[in-house]
Each structure stands twice: as C-alpha cells, then as structure tokens.
PLY file of the C-alpha trace (Angstrom):
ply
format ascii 1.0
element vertex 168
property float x
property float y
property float z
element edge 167
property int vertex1
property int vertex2
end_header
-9.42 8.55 24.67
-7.85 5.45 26.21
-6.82 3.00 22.55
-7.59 5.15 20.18
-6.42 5.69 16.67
-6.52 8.23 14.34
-8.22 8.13 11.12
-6.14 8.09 8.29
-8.87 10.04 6.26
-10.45 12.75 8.24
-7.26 12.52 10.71
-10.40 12.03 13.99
-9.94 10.01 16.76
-11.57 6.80 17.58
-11.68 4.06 19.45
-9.44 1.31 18.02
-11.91 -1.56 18.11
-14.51 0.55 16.20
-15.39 -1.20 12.54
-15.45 2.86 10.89
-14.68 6.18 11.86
-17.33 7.84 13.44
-16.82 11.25 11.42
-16.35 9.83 7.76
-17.06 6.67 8.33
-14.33 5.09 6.77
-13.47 1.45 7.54
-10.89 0.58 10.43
-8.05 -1.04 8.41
-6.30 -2.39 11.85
-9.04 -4.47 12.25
-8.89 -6.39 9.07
-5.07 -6.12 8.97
-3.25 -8.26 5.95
-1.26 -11.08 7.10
2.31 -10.52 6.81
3.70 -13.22 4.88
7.15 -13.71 6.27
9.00 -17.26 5.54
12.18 -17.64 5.44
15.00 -20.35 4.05
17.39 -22.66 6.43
19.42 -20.04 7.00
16.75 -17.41 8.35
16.80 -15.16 5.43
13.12 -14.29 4.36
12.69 -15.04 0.88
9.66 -13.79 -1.70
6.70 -15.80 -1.36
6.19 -17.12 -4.68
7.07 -16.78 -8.41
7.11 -13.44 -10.09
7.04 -14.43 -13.74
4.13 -13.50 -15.06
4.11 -13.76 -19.34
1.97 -15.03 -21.85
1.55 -18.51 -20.61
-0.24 -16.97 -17.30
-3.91 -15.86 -16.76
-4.71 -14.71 -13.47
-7.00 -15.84 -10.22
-8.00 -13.32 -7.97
-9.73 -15.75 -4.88
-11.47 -13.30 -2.45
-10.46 -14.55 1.11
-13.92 -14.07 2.91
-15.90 -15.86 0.45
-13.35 -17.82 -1.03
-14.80 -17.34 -4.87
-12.33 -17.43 -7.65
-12.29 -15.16 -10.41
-9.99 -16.40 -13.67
-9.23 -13.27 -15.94
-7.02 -12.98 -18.81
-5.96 -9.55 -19.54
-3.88 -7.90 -22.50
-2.39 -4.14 -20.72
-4.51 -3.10 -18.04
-6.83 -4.64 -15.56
-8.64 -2.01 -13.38
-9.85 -3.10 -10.25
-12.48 -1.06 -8.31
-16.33 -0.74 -7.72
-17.45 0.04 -11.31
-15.59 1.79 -14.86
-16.89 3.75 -16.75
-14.68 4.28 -19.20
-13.47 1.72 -21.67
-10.65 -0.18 -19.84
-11.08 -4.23 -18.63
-12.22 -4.45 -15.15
-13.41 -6.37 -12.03
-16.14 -5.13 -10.29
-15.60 -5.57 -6.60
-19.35 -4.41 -5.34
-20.36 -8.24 -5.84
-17.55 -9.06 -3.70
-18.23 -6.90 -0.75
-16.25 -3.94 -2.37
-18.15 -1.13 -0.84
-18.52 -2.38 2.83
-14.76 -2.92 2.55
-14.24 0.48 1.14
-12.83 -0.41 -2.02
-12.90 3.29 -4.40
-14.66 3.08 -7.67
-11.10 3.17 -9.18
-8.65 1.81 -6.70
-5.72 -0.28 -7.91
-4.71 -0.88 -11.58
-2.67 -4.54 -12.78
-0.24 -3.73 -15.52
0.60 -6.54 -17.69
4.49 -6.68 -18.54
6.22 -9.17 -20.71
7.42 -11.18 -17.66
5.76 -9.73 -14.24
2.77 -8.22 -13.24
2.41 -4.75 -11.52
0.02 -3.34 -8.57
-0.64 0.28 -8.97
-3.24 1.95 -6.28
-5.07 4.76 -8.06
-4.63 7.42 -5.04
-7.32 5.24 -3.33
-9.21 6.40 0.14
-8.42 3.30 2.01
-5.16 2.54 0.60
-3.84 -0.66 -1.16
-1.54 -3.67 0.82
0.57 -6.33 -0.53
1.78 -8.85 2.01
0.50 -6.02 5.09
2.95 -3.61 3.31
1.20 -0.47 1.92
1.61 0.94 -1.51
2.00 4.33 -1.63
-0.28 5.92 -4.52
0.52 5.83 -8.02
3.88 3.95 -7.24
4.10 0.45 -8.91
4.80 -2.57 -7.23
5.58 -6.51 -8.11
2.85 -9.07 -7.82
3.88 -12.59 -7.23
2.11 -15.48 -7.28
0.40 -16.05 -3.52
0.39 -12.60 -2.70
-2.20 -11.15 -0.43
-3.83 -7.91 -2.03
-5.86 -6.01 0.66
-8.12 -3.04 -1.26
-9.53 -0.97 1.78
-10.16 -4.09 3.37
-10.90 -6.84 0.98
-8.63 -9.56 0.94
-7.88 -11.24 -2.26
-5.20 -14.14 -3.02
-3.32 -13.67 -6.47
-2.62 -16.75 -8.17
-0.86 -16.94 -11.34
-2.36 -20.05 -13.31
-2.07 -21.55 -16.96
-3.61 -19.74 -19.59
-6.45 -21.57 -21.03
-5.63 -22.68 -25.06
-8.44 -22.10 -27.45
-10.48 -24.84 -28.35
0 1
1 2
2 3
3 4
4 5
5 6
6 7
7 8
8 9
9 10
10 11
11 12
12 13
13 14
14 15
15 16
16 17
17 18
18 19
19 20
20 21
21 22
22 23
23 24
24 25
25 26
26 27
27 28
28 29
29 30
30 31
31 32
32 33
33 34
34 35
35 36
36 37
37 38
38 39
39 40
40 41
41 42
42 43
43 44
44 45
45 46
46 47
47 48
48 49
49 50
50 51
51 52
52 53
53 54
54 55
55 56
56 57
57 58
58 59
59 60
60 61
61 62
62 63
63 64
64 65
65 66
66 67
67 68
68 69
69 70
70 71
71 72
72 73
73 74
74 75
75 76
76 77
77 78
78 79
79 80
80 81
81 82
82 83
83 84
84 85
85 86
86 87
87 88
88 89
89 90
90 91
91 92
92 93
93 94
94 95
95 96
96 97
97 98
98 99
99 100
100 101
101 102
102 103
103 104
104 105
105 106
106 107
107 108
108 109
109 110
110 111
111 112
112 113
113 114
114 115
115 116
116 117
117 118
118 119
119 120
120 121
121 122
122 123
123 124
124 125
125 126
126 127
127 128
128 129
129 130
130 131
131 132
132 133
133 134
134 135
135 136
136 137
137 138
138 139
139 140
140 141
141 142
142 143
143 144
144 145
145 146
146 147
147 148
148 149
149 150
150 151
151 152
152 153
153 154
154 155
155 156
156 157
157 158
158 159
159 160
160 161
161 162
162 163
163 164
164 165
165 166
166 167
C-alpha cells in the first residue's frame, strides 16, 4: 500500500490520508499533528516556551484550539481530564468539546497541582497524550508551562496559566 501507516492501536495498515483506521477505527493522529513549538534566543538556542511557575496565585485556562472556548478552573491536587468520571475526583469533561470524535479516553491525562509547577500525566490513554508535538509516554509525568499545546487523541487545547480570581 503506496503511503501508508500503521496504526498505533490495532498495528493495521492504512492509507495515510485516512481520518481513522479502518479496523478499529481509531483517529489518524498525523493528520491533526501538534505544532512543534520551537523558538529560540539570539544565539539559536531553543528556549521553553513560557513560564513554568505554577503556585497559588495561578488558576488555569484550558482554550480548545478548534473552537477557541476557554475554560477557567481552579483546582486543589488533581484535575482529571477525559470524557466523563465517575469517581469522586475534579474533572473536565471533554465530550462537549469534541472529546470523542477526537478520541479522547474516558480517563486520559491527569494535572497534578505542585507547590510551584503543574504536571501532565496521560492515564495509559488509546490515542496518546502530546505536549508541544512531543508524546508522553503513559503514566510518566511531565512539566506544563504556560502556552503549551496539549493534544489528547487529537484535541488541541492551549494551557494558560492566569491570576487566580480573589473572593469577593
């Protein structure tokens, strides 16, 4: 089969400009690749893309790139992100947003709250989790910045840290 690829889940082949495998039908991530954010300084170094201090002070915005709604969430430990929980822990769920098209898992990444930085865990989903176009291999935790792209299956979603909103 002239540009093919193989599918990461049921490891068929298919043609590379197909939106889902034909056998499992799981989504095509190449075709709804993250952008690689790449920029660099004066001297040609690339840098990190934006601020990774995440405490207290911070809420978060999660804009989803397609539609480009904003959702503001202010979290304590855990944030779960995924097409519905049911158990007890705070979530967003992503089936408003597309989620299931874009084969986002019922439970596919978790954000950990640290004292100063915010972590990206994928929960050992299907369709994988990207930051930046760089994949995150399951259960292995990984630093959120402010700007990052986060790609679940292929949902896009911008991460912006923002000021936490005082009580009235």
């Amino acid at each position: 089969m002239s540009s093919s690829i193989v599918c990461p889940v049921c490891h068929s082949m298919f043609h590379v400009e197909a939106r889902y495998c034909p056998v499992c039908s799981s989504p095509n991530n190449r075709l709804n690749a993250t952008e690689m954010l790449k920029i660099t300084n004066t001297q040609g170094f690339i840098v990190n893309v934006g601020e990774s201090t995440f405490d207290y002070k911070h809420m978060l915005r999660l804009q989803f790139v397609a539609s480009g709604k904003k959702v503001d969430i202010n979290f304590e430990k855990y944030l779960m992100l995924g097409r519905e929980s049911l158990d007890h822990e705070p979530h967003i769920n992503l089936e408003n947003h597309g989620g299931q098209d874009a084969g986002v898992s019922r439970r596919h990444a978790r954000l950990i709250r640290h004292p100063f930085s915010l972590i990206c865990q994928d929960l050992n989903s299907t369709n994988g989790t990207y930051i930046n176009g760089e994949f995150l291999e399951p259960n292995r935790p990984a630093l959120l910045r402010d700007g990052d792209e986060l790609r679940l299956g292929s949902l896009k979603i911008r991460v912006s840290f923002i000021p936490a909103q005082k009580d009235a």
